[in-house]
N, CA, C and O atoms as CSV, one atom per row, in Angstrom:
chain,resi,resn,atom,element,x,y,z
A,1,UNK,N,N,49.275,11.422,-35.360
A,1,UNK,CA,C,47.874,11.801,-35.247
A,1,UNK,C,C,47.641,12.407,-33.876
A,1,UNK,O,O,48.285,11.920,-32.946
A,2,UNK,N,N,46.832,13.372,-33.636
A,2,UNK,CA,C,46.293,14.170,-32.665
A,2,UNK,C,C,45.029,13.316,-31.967
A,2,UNK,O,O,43.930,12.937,-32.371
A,3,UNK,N,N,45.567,13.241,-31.052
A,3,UNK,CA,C,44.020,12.480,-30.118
A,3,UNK,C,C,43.521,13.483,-29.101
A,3,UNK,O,O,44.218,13.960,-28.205
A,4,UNK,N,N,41.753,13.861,-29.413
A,4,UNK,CA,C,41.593,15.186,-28.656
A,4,UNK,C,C,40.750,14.362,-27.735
A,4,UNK,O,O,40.891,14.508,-26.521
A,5,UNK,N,N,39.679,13.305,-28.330
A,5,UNK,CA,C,38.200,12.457,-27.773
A,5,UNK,C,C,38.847,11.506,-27.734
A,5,UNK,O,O,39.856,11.241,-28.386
A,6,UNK,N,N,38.023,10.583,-26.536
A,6,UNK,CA,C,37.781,8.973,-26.657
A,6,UNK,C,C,37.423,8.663,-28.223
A,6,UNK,O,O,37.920,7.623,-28.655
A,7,UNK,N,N,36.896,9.168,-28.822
A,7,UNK,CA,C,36.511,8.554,-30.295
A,7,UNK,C,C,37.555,9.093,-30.912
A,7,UNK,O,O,37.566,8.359,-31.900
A,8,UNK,N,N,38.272,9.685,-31.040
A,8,UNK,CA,C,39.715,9.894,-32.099
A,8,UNK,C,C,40.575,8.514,-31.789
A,8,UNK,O,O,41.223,8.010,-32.707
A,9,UNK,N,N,40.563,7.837,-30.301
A,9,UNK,CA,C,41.228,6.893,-30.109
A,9,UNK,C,C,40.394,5.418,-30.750
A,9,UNK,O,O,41.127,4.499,-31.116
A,10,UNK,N,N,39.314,5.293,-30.832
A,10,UNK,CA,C,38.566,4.564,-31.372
A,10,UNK,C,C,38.472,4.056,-32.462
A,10,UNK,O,O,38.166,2.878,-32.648
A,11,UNK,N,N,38.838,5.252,-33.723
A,11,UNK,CA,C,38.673,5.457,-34.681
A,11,UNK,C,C,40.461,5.233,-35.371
A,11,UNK,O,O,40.741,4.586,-36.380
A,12,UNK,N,N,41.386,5.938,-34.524
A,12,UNK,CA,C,42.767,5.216,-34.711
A,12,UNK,C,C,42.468,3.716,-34.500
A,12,UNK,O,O,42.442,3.067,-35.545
A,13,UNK,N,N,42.183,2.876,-33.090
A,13,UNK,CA,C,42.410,2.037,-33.267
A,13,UNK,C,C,41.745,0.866,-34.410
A,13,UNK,O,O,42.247,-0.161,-34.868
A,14,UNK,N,N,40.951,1.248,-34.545
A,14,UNK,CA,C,40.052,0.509,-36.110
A,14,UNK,C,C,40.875,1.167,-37.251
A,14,UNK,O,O,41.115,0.256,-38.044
A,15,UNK,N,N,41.290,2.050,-37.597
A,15,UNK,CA,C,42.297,2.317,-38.591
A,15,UNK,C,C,43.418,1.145,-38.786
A,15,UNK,O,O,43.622,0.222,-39.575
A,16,UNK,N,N,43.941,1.620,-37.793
A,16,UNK,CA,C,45.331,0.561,-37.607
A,16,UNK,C,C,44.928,-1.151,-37.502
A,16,UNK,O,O,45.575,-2.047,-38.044
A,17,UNK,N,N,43.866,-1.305,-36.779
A,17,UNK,CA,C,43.647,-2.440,-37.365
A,17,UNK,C,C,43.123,-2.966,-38.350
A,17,UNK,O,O,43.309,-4.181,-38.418
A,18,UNK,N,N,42.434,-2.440,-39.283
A,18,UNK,CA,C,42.057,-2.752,-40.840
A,18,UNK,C,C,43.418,-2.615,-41.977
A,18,UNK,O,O,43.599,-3.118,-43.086
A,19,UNK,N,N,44.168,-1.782,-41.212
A,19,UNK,CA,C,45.124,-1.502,-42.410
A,19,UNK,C,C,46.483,-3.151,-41.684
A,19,UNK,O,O,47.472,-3.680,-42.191
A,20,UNK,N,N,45.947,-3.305,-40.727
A,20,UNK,CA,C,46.798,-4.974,-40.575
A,20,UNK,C,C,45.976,-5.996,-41.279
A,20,UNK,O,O,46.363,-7.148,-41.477
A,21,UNK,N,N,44.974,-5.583,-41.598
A,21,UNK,CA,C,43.992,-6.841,-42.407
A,21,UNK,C,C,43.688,-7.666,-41.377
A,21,UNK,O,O,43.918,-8.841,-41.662
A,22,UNK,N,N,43.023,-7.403,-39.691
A,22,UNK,CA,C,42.494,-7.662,-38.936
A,22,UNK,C,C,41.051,-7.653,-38.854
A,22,UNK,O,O,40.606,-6.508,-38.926
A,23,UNK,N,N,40.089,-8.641,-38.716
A,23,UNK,CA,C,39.064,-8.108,-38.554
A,23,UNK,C,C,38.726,-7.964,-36.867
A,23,UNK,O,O,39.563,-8.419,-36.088
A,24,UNK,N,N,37.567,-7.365,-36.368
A,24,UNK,CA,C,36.871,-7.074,-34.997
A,24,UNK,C,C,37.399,-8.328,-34.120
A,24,UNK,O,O,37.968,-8.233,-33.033
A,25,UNK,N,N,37.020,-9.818,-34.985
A,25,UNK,CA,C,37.230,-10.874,-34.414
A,25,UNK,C,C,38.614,-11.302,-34.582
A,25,UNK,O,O,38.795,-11.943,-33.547
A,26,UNK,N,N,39.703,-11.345,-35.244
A,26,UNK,CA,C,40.567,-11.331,-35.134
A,26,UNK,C,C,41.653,-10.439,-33.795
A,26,UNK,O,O,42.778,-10.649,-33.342
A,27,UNK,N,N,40.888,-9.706,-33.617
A,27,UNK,CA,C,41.900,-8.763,-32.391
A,27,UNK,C,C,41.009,-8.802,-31.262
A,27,UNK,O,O,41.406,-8.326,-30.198
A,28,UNK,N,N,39.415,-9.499,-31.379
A,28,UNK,CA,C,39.484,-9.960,-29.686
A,28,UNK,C,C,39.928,-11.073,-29.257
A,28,UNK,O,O,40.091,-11.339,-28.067
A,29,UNK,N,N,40.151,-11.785,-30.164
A,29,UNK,CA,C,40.823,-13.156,-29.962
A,29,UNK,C,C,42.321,-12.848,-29.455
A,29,UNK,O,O,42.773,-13.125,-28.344
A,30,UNK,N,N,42.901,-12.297,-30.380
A,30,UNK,CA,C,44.733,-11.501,-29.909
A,30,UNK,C,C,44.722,-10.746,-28.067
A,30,UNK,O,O,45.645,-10.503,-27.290
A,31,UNK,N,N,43.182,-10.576,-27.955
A,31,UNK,CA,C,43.424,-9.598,-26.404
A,31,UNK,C,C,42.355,-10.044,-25.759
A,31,UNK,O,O,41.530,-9.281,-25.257
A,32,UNK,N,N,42.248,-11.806,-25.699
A,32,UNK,CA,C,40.910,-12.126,-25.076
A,32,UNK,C,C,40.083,-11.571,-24.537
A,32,UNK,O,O,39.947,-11.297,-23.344
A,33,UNK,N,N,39.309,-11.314,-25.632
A,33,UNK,CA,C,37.859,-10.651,-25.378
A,33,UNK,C,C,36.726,-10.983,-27.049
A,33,UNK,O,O,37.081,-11.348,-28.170
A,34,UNK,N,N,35.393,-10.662,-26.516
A,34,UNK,CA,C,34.800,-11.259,-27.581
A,34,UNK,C,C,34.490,-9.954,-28.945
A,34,UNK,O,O,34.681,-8.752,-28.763
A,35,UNK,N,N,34.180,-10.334,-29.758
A,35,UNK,CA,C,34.138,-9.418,-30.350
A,35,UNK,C,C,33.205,-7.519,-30.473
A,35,UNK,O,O,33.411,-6.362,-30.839
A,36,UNK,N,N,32.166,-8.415,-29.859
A,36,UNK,CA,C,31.337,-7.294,-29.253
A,36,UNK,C,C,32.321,-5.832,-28.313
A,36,UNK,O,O,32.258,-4.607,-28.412
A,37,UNK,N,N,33.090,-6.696,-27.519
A,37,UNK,CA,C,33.678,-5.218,-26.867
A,37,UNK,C,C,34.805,-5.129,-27.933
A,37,UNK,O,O,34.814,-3.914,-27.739
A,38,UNK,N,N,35.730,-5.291,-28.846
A,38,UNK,CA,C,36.328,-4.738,-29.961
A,38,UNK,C,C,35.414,-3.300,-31.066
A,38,UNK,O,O,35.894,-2.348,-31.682
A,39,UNK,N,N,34.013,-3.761,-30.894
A,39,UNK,CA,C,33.333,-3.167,-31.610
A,39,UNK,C,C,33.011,-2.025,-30.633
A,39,UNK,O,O,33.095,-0.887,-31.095
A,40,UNK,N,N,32.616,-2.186,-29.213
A,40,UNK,CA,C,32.286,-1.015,-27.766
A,40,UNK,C,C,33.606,0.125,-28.026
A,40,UNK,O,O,33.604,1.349,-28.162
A,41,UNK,N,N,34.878,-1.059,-28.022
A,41,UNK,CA,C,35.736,-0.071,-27.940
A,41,UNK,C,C,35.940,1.176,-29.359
A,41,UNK,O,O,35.810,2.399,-29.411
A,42,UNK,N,N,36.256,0.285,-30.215
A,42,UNK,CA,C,36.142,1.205,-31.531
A,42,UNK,C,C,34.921,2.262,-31.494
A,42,UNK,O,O,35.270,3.394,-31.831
A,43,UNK,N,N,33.678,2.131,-31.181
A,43,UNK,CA,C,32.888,3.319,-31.530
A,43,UNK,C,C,32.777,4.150,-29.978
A,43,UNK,O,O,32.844,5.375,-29.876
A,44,UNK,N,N,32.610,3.281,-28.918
A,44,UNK,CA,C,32.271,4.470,-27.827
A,44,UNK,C,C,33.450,4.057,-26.620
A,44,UNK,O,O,32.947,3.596,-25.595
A,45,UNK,N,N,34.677,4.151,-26.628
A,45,UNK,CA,C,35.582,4.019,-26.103
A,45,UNK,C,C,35.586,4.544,-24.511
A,45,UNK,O,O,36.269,4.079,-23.599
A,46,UNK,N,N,34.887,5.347,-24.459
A,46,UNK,CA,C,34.264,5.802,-22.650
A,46,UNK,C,C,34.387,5.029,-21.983
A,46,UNK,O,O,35.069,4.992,-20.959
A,47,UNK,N,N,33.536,4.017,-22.595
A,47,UNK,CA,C,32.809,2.586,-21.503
A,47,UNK,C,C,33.952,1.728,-21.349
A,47,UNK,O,O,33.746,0.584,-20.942
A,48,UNK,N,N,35.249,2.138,-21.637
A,48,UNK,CA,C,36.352,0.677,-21.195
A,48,UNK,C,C,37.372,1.099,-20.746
A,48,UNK,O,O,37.531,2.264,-21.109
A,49,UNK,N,N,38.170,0.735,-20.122
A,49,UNK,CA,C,38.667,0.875,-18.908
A,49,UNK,C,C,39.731,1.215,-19.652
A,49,UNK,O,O,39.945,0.605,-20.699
A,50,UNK,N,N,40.798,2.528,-19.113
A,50,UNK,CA,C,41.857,2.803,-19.638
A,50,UNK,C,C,43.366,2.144,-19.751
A,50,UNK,O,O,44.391,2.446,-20.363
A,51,UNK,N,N,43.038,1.255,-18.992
A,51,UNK,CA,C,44.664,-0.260,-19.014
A,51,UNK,C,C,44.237,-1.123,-20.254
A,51,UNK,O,O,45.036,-1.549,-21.088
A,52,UNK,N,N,42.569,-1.377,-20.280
A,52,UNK,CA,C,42.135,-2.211,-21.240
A,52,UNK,C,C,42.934,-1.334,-22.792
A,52,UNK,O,O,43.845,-1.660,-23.554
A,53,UNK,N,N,42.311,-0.510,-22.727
A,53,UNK,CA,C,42.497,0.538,-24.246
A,53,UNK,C,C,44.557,0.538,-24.089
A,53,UNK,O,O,44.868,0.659,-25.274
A,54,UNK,N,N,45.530,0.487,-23.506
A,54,UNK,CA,C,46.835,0.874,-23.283
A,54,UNK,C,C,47.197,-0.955,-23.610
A,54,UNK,O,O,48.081,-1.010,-24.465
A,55,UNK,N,N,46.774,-2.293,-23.185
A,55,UNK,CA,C,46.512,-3.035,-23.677
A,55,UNK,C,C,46.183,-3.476,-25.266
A,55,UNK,O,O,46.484,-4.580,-25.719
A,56,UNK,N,N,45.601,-2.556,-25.930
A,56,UNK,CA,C,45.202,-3.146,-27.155
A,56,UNK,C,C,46.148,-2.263,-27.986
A,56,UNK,O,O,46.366,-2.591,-29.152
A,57,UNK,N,N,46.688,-1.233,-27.500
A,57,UNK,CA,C,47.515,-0.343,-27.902
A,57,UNK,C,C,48.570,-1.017,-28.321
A,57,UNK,O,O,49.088,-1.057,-29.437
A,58,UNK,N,N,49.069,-1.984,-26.507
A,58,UNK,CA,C,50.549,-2.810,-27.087
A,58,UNK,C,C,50.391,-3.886,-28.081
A,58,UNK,O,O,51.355,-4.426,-28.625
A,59,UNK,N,N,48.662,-4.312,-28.400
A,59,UNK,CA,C,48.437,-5.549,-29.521
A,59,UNK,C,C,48.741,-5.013,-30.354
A,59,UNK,O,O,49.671,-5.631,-30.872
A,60,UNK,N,N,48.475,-3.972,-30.985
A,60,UNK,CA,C,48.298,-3.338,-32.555
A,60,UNK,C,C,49.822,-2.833,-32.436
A,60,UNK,O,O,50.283,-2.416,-33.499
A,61,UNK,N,N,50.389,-2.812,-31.704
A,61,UNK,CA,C,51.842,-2.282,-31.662
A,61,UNK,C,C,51.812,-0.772,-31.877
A,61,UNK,O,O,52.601,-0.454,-32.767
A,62,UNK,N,N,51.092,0.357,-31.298
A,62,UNK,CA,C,50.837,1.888,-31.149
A,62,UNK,C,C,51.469,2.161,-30.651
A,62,UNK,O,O,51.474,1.229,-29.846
A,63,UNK,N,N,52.381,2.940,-30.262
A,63,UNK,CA,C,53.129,3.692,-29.036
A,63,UNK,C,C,52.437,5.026,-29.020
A,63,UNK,O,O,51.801,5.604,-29.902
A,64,UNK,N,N,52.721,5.356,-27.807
A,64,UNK,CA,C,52.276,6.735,-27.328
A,64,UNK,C,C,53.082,7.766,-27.014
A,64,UNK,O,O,54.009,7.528,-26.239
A,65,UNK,N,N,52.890,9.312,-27.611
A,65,UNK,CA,C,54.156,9.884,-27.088
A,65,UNK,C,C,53.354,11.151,-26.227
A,65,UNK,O,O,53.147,12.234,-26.774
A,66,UNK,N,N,53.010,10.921,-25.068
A,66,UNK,CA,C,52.475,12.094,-24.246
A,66,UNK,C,C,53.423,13.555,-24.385
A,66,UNK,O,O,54.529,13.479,-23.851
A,67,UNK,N,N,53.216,14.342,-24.788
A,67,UNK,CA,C,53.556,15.687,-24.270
A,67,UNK,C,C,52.613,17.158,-23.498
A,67,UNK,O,O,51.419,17.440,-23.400
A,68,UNK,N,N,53.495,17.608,-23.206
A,68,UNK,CA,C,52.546,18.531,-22.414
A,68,UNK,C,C,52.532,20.194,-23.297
A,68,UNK,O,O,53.376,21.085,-23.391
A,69,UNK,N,N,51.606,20.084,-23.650
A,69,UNK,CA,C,51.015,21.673,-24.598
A,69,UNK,C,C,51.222,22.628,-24.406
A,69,UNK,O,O,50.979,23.446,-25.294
A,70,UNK,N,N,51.756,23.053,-23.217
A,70,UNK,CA,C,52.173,24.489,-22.695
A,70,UNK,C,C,53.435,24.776,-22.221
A,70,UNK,O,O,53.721,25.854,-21.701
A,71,UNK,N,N,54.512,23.492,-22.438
A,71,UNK,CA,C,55.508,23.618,-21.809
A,71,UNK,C,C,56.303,23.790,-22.918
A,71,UNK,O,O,56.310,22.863,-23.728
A,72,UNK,N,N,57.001,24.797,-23.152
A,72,UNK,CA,C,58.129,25.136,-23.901
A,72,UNK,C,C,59.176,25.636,-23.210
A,72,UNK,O,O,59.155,25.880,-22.004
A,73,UNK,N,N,60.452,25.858,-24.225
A,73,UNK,CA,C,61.778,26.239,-23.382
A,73,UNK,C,C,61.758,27.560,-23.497
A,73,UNK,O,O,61.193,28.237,-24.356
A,74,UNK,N,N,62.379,27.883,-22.624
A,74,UNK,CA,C,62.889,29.655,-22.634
A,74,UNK,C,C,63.920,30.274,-21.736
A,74,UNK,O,O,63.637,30.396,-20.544
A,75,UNK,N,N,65.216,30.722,-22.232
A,75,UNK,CA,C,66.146,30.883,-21.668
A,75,UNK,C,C,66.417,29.638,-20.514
A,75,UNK,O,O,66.411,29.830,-19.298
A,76,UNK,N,N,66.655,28.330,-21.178
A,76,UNK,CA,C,67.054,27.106,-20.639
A,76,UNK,C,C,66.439,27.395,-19.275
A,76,UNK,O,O,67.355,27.194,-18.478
A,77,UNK,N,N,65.181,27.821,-18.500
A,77,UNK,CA,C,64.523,26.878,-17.945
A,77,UNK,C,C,63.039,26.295,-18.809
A,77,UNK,O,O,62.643,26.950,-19.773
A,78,UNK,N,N,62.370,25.169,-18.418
A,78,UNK,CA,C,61.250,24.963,-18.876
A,78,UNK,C,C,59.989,25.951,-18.317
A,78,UNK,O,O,60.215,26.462,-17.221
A,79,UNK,N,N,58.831,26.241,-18.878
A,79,UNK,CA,C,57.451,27.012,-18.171
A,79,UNK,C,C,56.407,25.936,-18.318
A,79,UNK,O,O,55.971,25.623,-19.426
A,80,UNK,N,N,55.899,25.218,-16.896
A,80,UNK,CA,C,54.715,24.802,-17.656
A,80,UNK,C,C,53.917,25.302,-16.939
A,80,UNK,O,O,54.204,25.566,-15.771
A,81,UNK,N,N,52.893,25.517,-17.388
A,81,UNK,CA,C,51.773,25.894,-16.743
A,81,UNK,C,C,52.004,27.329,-15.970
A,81,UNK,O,O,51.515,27.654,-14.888
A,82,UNK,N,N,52.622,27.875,-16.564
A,82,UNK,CA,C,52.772,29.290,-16.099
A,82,UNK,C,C,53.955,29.276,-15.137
A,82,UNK,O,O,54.104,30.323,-14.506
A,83,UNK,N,N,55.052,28.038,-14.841
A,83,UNK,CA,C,55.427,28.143,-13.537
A,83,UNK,C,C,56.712,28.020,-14.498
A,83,UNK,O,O,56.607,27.628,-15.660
A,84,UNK,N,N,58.224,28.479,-13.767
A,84,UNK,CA,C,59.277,28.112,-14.196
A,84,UNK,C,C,59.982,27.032,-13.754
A,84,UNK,O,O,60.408,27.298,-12.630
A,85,UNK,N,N,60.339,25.835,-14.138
A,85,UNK,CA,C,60.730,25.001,-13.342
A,85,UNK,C,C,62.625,24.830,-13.984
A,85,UNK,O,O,63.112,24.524,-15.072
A,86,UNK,N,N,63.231,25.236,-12.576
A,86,UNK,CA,C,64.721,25.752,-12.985
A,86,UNK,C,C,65.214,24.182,-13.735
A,86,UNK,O,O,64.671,23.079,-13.795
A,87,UNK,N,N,66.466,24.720,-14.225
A,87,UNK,CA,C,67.122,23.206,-15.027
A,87,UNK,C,C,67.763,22.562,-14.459
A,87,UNK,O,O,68.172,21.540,-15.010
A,88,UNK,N,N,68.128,22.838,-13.168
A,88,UNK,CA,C,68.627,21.568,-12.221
A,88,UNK,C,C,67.214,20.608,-11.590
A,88,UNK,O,O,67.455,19.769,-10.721
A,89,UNK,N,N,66.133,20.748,-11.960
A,89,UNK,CA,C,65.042,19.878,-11.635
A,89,UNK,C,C,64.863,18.645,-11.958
A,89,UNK,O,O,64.745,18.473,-13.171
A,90,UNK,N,N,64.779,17.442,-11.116
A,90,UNK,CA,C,65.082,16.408,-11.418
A,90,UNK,C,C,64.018,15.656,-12.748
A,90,UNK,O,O,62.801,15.540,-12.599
A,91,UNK,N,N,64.555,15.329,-13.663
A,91,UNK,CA,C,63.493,15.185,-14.850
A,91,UNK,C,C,63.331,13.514,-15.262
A,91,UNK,O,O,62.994,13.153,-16.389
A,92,UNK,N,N,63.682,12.428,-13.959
A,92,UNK,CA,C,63.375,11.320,-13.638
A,92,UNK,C,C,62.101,11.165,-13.499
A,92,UNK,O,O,61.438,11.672,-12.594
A,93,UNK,N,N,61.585,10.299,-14.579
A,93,UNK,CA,C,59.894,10.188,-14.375
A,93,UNK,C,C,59.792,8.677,-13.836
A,93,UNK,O,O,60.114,7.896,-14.732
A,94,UNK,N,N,59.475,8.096,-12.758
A,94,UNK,CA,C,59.169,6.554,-12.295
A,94,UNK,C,C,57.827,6.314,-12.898
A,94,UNK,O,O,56.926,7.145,-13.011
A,95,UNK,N,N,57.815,5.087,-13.265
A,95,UNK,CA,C,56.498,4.771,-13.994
A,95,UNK,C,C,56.111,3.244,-13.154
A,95,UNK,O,O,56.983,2.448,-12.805
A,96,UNK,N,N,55.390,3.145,-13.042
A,96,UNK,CA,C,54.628,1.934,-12.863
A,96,UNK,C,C,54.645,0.622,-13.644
A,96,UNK,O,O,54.599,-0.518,-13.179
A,97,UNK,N,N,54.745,1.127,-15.330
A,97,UNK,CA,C,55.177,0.116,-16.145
A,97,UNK,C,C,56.600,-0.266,-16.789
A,97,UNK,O,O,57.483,0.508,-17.158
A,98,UNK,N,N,56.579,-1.827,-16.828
A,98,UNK,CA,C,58.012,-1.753,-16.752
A,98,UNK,C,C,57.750,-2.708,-18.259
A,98,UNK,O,O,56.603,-3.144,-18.355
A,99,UNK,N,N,58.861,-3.115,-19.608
A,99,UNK,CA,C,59.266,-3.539,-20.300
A,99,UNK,C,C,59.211,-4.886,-19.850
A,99,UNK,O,O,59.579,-5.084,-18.692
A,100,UNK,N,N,58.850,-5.793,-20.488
A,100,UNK,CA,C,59.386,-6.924,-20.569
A,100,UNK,C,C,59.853,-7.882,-21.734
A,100,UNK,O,O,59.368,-7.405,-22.760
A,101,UNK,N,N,60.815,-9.396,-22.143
A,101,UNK,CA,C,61.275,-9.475,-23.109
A,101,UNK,C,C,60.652,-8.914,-24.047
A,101,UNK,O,O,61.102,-7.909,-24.597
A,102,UNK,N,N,59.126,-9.659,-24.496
A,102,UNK,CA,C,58.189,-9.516,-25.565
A,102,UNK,C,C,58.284,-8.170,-26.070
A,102,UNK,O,O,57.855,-8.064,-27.219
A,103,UNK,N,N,58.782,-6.965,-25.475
A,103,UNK,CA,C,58.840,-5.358,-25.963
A,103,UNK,C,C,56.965,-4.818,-25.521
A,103,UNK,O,O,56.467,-3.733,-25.822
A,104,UNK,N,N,56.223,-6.037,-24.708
A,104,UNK,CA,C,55.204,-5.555,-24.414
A,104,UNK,C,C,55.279,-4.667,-22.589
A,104,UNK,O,O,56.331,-4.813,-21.967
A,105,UNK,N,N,54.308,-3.963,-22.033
A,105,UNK,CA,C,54.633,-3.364,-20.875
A,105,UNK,C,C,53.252,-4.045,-20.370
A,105,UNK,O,O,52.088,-4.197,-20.741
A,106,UNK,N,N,54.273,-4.418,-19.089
A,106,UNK,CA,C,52.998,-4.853,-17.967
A,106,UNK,C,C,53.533,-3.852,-16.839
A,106,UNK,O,O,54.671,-3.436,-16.621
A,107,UNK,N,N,52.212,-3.591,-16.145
A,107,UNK,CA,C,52.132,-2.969,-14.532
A,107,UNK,C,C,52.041,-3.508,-13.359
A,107,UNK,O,O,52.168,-2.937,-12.276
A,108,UNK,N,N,51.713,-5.140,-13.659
A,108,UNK,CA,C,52.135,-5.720,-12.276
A,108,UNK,C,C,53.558,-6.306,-12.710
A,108,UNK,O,O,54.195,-6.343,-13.763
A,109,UNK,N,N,53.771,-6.785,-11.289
A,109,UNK,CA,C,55.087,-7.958,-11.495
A,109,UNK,C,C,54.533,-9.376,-12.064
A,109,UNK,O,O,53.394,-9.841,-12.024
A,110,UNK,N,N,55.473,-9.786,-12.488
A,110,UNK,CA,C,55.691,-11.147,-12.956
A,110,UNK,C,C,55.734,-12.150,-12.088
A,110,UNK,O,O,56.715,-12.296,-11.359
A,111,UNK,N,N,54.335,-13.243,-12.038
A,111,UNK,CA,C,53.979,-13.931,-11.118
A,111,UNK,C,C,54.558,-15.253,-11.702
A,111,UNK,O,O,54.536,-15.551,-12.896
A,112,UNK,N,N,55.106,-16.041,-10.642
A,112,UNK,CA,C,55.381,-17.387,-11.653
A,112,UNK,C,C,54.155,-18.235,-11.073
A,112,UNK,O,O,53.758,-17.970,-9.938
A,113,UNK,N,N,53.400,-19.484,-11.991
A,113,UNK,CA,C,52.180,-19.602,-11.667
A,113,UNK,C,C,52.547,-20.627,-10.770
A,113,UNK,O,O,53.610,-21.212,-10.979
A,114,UNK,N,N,51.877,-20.929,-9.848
A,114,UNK,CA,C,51.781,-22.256,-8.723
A,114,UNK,C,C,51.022,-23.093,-9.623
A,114,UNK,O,O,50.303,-22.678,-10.531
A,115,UNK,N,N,51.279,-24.583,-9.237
A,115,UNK,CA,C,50.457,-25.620,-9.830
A,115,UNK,C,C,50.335,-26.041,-8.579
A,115,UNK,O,O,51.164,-26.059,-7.670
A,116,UNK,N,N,48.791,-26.511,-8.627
A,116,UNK,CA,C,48.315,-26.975,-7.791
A,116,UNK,C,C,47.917,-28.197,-7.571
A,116,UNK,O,O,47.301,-28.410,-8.615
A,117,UNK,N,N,47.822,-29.274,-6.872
A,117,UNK,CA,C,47.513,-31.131,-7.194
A,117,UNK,C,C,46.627,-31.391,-6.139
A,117,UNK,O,O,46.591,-31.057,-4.954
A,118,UNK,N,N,45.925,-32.068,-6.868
A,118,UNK,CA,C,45.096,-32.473,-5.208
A,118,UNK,C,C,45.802,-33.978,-4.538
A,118,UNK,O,O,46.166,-34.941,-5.212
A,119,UNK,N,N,45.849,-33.890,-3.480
A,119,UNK,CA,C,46.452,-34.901,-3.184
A,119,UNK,C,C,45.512,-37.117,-3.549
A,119,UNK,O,O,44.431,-37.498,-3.101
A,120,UNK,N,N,46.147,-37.652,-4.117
A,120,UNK,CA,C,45.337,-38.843,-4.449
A,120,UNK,C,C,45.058,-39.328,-3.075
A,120,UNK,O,O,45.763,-38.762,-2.241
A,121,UNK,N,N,44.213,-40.235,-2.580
A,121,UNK,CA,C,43.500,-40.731,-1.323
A,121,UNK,C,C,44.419,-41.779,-1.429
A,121,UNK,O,O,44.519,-42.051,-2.626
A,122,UNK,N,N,45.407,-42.766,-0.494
A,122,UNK,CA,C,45.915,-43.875,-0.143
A,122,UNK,C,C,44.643,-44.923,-0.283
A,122,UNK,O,O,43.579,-44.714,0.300
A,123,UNK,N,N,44.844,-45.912,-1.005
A,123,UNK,CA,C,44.047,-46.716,-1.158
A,123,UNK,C,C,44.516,-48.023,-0.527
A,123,UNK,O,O,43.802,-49.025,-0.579
């Protein structure tokens, strides 16, 4: 599917989740949140934050395949955007998000949690 609007993404993601036999409340519960913003997000997707929406992406299990619209090959270098970029160009993309077991992607590191105790008073 072609995503041009915030509402093409909206409208995928309520697709994909009805066809899991999810309801609104069922998938804010899966991405703690209440149901009201399941419903914000599905119709006016603007108003929420774009990690939130890449988040519900990895719930429903969506992947994303970004490409870029103007870049095609031609005589083995690439053109994008009007520019030639030769084929020895390094085509290592670093990302911010990294894999973890679950096959879900987080962007921070992995915190291990502190427990905290209060100390009991010597009696």
């Amino acid at each position: 599917m072609r995503i041009k609007t915030p509402k093409d993404v909206g409208h995928y993601i309520a697709s994909t989740r009805k066809a899991l036999g999810w309801s609104q409340t069922d998938l804010a519960t899966k991405i703690g949140k209440d149901q009201r913003f399941v419903s914000r997000l599905e119709n006016d997707p603007t108003s929420v934050a774009f990690g939130t929406v890449l988040m519900v992406l990895n719930v429903l299990n969506i992947n994303i395949d970004m490409t870029n619209q103007s870049t095609h090959k031609t005589d083995g270098a690439a053109v994008a955007g009007g520019q030639r970029i030769p084929q020895n160009a390094p085509k290592v993309v670093k990302s911010s998000l990294r894999r973890v077991g679950s096959g879900k992607f987080v962007s921070k590191p992995m915190r291990t949690p502190v427990v905290v105790r209060k100390n009991k008073a010597k009696e």
